[in-house]
mmCIF entry with sequence, helices, sheets and N, C-alpha, C, O atoms, coordinates in Angstrom:
data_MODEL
# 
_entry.id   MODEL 
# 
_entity.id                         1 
_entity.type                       polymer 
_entity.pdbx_number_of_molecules   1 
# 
_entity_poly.entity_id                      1 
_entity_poly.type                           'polypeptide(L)' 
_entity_poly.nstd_linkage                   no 
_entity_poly.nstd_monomer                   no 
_entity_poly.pdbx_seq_one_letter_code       
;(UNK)(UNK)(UNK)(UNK)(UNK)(UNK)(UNK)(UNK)(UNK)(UNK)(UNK)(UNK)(UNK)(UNK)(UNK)(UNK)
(UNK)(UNK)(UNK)(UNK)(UNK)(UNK)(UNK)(UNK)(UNK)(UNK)(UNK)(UNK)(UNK)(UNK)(UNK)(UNK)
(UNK)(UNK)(UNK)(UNK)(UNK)(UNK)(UNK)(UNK)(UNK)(UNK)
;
_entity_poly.pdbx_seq_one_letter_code_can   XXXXXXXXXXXXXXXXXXXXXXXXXXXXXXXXXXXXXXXXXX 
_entity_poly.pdbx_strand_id                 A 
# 
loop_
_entity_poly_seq.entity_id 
_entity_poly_seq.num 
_entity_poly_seq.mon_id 
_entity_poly_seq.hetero 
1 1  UNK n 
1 2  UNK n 
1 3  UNK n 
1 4  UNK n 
1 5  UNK n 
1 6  UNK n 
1 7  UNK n 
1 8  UNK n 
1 9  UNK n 
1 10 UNK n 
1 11 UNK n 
1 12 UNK n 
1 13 UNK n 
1 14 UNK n 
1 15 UNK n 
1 16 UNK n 
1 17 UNK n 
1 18 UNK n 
1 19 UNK n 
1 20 UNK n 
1 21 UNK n 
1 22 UNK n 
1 23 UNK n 
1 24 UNK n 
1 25 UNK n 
1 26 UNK n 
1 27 UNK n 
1 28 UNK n 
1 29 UNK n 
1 30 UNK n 
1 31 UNK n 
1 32 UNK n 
1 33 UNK n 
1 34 UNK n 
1 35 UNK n 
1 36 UNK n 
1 37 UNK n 
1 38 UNK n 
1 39 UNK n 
1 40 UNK n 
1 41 UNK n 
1 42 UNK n 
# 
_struct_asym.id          A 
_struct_asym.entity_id   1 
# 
loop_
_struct_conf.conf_type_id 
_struct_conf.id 
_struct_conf.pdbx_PDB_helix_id 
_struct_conf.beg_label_comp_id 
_struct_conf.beg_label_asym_id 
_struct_conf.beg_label_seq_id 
_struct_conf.pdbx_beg_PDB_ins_code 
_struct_conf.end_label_comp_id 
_struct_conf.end_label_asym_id 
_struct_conf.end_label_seq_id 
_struct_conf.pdbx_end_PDB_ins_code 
_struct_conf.beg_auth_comp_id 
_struct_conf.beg_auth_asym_id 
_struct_conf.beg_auth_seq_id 
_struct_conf.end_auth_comp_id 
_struct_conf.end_auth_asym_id 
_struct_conf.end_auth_seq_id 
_struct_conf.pdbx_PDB_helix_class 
_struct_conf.details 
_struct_conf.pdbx_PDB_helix_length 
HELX_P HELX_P1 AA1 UNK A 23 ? UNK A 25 ? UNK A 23 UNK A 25 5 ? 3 
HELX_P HELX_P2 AA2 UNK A 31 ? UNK A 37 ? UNK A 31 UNK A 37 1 ? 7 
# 
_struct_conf_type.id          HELX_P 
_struct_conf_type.criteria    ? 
_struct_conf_type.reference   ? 
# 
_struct_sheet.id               AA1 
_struct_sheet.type             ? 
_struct_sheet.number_strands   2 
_struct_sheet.details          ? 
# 
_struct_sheet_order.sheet_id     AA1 
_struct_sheet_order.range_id_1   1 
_struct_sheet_order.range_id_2   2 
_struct_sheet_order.offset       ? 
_struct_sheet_order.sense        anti-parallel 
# 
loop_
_struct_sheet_range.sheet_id 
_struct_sheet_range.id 
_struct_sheet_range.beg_label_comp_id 
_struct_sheet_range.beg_label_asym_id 
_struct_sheet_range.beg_label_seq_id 
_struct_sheet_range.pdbx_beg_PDB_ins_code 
_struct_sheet_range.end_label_comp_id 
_struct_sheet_range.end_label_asym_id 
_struct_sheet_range.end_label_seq_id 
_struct_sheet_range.pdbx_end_PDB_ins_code 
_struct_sheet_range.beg_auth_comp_id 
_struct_sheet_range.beg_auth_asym_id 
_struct_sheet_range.beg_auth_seq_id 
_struct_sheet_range.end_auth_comp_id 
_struct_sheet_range.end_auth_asym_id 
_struct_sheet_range.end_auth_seq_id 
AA1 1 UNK A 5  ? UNK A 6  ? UNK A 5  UNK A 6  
AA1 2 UNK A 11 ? UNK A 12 ? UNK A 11 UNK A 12 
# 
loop_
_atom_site.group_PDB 
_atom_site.id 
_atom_site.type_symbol 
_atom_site.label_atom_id 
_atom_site.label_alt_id 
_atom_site.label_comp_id 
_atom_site.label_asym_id 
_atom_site.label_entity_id 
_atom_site.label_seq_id 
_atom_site.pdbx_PDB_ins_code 
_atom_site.Cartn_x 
_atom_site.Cartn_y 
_atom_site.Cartn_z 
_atom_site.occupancy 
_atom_site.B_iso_or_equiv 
_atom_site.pdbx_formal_charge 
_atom_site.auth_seq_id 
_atom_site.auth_comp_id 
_atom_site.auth_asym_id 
_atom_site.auth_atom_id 
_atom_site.pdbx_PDB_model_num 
ATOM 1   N N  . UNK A 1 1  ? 13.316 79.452  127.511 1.00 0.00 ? 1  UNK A N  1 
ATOM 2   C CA . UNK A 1 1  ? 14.131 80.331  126.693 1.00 0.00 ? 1  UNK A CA 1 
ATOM 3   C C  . UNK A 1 1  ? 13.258 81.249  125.849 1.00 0.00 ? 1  UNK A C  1 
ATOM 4   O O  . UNK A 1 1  ? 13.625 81.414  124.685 1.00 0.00 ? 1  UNK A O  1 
ATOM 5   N N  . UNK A 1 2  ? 12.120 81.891  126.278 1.00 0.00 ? 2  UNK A N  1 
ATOM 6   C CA . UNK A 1 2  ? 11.148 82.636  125.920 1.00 0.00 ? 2  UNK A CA 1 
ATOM 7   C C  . UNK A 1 2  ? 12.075 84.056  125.276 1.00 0.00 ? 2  UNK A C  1 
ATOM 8   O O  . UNK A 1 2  ? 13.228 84.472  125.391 1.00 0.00 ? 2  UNK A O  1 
ATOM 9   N N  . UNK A 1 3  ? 11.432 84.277  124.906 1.00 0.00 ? 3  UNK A N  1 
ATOM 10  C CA . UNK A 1 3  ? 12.336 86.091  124.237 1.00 0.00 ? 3  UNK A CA 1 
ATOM 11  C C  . UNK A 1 3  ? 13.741 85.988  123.575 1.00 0.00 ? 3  UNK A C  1 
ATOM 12  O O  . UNK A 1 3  ? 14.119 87.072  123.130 1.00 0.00 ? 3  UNK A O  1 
ATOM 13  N N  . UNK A 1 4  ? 14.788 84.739  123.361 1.00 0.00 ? 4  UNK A N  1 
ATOM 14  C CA . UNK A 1 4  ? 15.919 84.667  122.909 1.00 0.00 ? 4  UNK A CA 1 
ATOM 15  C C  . UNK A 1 4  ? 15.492 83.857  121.927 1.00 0.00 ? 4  UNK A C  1 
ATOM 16  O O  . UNK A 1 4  ? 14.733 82.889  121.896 1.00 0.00 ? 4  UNK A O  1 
ATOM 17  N N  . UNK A 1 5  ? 16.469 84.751  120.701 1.00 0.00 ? 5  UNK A N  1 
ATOM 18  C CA . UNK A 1 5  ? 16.581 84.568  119.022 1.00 0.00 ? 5  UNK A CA 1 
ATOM 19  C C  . UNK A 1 5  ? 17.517 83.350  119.227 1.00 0.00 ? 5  UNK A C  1 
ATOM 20  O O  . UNK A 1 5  ? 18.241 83.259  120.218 1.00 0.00 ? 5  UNK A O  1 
ATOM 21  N N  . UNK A 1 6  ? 17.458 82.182  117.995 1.00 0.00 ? 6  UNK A N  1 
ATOM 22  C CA . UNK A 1 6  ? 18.154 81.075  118.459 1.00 0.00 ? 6  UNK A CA 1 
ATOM 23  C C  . UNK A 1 6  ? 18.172 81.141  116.771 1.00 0.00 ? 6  UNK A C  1 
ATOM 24  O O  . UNK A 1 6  ? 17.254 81.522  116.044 1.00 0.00 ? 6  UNK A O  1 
ATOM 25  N N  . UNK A 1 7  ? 19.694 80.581  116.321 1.00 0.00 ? 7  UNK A N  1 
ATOM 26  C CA . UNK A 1 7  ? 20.144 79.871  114.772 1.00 0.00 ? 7  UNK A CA 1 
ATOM 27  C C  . UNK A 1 7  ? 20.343 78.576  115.077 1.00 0.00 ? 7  UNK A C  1 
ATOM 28  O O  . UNK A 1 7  ? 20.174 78.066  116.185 1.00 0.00 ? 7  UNK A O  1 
ATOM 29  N N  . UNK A 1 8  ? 20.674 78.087  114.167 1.00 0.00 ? 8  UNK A N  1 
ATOM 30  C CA . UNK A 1 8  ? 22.109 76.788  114.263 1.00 0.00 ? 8  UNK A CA 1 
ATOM 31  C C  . UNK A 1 8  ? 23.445 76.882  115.081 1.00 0.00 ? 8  UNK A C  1 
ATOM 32  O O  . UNK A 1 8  ? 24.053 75.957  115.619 1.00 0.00 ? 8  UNK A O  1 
ATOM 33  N N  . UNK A 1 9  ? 23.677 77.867  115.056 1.00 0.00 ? 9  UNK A N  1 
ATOM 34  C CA . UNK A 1 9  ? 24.679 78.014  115.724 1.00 0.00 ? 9  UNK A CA 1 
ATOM 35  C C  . UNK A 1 9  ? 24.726 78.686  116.939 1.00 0.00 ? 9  UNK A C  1 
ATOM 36  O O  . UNK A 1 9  ? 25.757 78.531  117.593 1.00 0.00 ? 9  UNK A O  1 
ATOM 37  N N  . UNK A 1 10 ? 23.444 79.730  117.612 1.00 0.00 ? 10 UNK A N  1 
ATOM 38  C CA . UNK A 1 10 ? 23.721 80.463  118.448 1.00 0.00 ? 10 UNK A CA 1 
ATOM 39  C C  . UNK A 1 10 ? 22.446 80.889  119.004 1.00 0.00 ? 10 UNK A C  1 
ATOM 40  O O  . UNK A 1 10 ? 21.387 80.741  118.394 1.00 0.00 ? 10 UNK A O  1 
ATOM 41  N N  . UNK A 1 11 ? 22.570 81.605  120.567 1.00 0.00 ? 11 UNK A N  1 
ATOM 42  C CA . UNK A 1 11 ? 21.066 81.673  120.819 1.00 0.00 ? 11 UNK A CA 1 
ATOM 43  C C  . UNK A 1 11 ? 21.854 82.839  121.823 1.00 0.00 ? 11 UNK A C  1 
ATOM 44  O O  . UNK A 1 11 ? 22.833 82.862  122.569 1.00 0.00 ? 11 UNK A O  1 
ATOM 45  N N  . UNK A 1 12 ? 20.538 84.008  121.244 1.00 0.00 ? 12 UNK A N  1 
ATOM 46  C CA . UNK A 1 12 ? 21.040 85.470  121.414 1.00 0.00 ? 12 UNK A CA 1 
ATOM 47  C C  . UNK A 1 12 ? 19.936 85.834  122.074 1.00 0.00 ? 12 UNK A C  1 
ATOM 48  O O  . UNK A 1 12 ? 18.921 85.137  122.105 1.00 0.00 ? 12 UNK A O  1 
ATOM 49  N N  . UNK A 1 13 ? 20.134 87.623  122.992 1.00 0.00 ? 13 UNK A N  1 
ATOM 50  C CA . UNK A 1 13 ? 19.242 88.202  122.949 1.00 0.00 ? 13 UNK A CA 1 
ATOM 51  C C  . UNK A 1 13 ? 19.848 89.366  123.413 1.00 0.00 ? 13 UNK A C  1 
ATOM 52  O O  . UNK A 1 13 ? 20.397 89.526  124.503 1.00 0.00 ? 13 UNK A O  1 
ATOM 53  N N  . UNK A 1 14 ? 19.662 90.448  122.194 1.00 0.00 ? 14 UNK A N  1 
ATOM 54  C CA . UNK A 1 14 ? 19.937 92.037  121.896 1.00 0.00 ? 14 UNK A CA 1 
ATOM 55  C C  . UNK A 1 14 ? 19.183 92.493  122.601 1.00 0.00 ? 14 UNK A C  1 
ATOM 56  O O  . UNK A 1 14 ? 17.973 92.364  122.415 1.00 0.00 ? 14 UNK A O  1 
ATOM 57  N N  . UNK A 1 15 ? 19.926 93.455  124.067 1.00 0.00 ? 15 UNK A N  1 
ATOM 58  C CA . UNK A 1 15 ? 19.016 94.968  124.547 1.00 0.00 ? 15 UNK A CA 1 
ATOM 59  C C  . UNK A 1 15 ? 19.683 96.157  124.243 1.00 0.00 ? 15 UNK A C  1 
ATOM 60  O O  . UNK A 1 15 ? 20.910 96.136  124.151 1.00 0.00 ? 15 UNK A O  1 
ATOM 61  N N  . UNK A 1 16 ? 19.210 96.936  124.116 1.00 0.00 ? 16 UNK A N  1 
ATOM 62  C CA . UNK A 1 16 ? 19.674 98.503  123.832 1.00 0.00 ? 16 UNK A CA 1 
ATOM 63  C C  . UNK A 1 16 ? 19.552 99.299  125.071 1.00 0.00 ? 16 UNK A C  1 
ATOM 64  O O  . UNK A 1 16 ? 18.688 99.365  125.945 1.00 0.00 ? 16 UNK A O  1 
ATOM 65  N N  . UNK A 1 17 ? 20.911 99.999  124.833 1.00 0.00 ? 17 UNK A N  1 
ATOM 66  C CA . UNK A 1 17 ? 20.564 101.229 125.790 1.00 0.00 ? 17 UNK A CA 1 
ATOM 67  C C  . UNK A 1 17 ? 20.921 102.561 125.464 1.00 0.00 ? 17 UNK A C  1 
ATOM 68  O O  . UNK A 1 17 ? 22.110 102.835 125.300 1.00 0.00 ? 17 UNK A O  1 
ATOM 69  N N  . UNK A 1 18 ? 19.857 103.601 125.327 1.00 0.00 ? 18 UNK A N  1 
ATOM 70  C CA . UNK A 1 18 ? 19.981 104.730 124.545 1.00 0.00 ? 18 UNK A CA 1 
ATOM 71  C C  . UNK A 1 18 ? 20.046 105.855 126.071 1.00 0.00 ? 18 UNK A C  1 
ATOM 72  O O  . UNK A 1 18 ? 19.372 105.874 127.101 1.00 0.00 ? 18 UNK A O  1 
ATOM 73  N N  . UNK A 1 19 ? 21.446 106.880 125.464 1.00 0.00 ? 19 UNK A N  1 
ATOM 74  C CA . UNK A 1 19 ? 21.626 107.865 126.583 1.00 0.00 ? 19 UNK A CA 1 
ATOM 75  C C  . UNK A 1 19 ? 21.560 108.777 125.655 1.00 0.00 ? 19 UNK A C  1 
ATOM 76  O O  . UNK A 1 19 ? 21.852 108.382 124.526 1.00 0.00 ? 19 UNK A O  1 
ATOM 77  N N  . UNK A 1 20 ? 21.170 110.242 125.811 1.00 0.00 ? 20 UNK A N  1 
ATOM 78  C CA . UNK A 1 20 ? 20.875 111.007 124.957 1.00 0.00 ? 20 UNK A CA 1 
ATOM 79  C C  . UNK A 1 20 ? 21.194 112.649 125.679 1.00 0.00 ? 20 UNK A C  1 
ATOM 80  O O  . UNK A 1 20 ? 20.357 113.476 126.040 1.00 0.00 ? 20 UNK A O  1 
ATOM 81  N N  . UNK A 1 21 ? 22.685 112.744 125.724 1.00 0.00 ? 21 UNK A N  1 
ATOM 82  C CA . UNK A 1 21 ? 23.234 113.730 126.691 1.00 0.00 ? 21 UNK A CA 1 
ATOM 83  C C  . UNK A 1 21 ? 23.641 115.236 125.463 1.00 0.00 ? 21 UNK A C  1 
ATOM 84  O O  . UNK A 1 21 ? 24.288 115.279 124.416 1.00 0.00 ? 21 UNK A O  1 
ATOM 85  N N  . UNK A 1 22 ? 22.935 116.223 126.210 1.00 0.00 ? 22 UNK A N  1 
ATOM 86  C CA . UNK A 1 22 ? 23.876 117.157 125.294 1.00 0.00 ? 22 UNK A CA 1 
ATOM 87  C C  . UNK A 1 22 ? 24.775 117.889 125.682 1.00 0.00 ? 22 UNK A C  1 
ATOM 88  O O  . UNK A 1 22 ? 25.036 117.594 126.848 1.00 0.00 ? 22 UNK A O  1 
ATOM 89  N N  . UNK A 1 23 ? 25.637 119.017 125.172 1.00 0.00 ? 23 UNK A N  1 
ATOM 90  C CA . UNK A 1 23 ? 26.527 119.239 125.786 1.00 0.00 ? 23 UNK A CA 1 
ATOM 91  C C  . UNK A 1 23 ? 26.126 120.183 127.212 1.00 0.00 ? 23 UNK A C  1 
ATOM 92  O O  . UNK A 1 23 ? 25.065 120.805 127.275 1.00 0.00 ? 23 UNK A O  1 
ATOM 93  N N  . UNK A 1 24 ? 27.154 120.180 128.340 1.00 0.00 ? 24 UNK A N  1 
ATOM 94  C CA . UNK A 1 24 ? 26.612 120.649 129.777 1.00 0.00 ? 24 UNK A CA 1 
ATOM 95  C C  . UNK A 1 24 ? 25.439 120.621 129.940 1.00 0.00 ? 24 UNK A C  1 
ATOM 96  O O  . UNK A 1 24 ? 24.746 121.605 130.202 1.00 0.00 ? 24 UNK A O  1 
ATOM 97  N N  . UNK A 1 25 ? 24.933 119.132 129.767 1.00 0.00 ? 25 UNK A N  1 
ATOM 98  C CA . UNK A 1 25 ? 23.759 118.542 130.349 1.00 0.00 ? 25 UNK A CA 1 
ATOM 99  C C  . UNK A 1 25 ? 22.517 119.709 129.986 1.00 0.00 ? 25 UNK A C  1 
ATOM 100 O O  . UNK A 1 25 ? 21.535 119.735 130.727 1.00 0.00 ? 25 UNK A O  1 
ATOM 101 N N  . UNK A 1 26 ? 22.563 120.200 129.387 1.00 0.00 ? 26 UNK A N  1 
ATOM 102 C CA . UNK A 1 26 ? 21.396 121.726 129.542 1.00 0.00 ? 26 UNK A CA 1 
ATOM 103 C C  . UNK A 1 26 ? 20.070 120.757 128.636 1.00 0.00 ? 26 UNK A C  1 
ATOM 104 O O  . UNK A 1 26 ? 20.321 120.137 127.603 1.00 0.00 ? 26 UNK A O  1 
ATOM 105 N N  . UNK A 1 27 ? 18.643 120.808 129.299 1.00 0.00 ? 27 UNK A N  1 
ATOM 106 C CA . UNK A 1 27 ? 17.703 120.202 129.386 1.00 0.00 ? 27 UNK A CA 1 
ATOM 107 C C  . UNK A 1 27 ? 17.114 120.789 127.690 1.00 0.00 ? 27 UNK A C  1 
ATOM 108 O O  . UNK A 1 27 ? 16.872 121.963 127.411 1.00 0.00 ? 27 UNK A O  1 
ATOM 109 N N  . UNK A 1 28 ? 17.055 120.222 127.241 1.00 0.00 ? 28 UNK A N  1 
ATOM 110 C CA . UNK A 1 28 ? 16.833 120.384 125.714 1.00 0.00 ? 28 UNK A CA 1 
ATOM 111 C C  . UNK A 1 28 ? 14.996 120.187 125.685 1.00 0.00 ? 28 UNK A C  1 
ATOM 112 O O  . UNK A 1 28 ? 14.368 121.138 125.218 1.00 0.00 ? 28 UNK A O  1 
ATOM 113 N N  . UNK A 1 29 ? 14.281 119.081 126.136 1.00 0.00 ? 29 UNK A N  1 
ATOM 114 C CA . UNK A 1 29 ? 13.232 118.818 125.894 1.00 0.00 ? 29 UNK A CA 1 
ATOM 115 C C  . UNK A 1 29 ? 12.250 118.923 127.446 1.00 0.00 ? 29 UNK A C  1 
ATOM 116 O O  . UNK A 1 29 ? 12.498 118.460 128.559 1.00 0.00 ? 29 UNK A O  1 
ATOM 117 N N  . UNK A 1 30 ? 11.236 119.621 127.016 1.00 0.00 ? 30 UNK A N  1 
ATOM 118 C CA . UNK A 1 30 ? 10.557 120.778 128.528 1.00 0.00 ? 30 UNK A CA 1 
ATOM 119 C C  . UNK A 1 30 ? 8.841  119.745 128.429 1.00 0.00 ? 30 UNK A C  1 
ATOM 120 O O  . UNK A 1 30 ? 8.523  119.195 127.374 1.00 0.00 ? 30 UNK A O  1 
ATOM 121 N N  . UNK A 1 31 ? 8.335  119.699 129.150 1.00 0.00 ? 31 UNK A N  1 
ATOM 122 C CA . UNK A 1 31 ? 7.378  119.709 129.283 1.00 0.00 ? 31 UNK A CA 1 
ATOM 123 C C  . UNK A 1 31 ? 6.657  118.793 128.833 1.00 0.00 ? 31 UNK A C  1 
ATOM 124 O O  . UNK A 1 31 ? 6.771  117.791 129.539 1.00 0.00 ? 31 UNK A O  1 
ATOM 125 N N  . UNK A 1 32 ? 5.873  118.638 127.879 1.00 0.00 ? 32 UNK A N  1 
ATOM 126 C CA . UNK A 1 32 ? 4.730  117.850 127.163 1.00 0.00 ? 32 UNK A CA 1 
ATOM 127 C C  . UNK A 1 32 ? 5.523  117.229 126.183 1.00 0.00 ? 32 UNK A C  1 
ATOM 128 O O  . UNK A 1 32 ? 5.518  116.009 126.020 1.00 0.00 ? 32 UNK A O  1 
ATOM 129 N N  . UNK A 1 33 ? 6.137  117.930 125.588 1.00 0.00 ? 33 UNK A N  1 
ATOM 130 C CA . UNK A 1 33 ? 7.146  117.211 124.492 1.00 0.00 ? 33 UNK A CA 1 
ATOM 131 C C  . UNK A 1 33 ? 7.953  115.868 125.132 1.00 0.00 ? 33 UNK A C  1 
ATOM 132 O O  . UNK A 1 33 ? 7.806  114.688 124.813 1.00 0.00 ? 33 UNK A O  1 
ATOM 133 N N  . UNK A 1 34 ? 9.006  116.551 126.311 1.00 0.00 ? 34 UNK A N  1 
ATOM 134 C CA . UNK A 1 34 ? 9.493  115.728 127.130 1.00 0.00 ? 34 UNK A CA 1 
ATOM 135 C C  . UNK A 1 34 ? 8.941  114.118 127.732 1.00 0.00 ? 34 UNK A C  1 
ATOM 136 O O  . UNK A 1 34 ? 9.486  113.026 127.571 1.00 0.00 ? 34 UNK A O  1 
ATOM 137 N N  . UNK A 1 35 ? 7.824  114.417 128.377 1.00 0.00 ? 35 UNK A N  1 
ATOM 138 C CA . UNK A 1 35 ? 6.879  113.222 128.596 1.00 0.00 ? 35 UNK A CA 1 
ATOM 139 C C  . UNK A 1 35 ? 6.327  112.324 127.264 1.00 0.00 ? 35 UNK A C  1 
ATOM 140 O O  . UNK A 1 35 ? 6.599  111.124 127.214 1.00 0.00 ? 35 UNK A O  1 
ATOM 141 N N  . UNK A 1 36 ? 5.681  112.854 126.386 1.00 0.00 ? 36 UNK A N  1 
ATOM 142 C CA . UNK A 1 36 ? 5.499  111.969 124.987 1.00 0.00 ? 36 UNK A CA 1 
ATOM 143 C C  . UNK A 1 36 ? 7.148  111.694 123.846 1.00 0.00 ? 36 UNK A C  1 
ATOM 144 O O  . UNK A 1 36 ? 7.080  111.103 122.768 1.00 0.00 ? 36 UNK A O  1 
ATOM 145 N N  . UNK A 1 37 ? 8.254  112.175 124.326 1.00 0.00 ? 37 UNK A N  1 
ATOM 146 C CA . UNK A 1 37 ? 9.423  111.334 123.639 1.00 0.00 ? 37 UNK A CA 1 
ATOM 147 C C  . UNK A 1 37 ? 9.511  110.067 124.685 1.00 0.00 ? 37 UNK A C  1 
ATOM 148 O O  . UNK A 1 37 ? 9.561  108.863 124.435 1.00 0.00 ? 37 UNK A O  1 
ATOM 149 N N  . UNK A 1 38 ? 9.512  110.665 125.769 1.00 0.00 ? 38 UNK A N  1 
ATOM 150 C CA . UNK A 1 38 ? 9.856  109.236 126.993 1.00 0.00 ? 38 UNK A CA 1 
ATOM 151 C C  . UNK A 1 38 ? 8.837  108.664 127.082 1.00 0.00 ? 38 UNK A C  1 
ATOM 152 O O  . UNK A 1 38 ? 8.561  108.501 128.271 1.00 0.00 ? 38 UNK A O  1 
ATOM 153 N N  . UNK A 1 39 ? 7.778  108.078 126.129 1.00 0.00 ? 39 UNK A N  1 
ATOM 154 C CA . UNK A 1 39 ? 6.448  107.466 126.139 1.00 0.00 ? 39 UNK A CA 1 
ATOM 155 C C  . UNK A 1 39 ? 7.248  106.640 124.557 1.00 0.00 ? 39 UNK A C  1 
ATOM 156 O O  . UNK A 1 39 ? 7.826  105.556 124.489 1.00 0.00 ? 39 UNK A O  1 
ATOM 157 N N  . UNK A 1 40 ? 7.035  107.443 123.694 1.00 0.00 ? 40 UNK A N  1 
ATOM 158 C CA . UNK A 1 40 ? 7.756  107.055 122.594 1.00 0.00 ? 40 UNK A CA 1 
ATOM 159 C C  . UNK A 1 40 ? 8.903  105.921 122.384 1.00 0.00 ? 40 UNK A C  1 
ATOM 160 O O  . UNK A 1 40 ? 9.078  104.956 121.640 1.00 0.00 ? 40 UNK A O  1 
ATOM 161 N N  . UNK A 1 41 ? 9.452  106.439 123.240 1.00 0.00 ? 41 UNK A N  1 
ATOM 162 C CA . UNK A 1 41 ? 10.771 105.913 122.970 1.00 0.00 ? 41 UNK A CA 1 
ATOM 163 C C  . UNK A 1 41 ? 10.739 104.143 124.166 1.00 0.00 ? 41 UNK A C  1 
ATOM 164 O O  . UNK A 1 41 ? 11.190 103.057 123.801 1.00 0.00 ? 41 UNK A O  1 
ATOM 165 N N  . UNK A 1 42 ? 10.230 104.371 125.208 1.00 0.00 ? 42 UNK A N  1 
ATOM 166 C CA . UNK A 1 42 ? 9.797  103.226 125.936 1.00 0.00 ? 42 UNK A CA 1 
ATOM 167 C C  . UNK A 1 42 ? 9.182  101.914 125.610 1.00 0.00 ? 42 UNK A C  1 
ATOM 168 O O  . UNK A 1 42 ? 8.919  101.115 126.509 1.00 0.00 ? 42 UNK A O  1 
# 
């Protein structure tokens, strides 16, 4: 049970999932920026 948070009462384990859409999909982040947020954020 490696990686799950455990109380007295309960034994958990929180993942996230982040979508980050803007409106009509139009590509907001180009290039170098793009690659070091998706480094970042990983």
């Amino acid at each position: 049970m490696d990686g799950y948070k455990k109380n007295s009462h309960a034994v958990y384990d929180i993942n996230y999932h982040v979508i980050w859409v803007t409106k009509y999909r139009y590509k907001v982040l180009h290039g170098q920026i793009a690659i070091r947020t998706r480094e970042l954020i990983r």
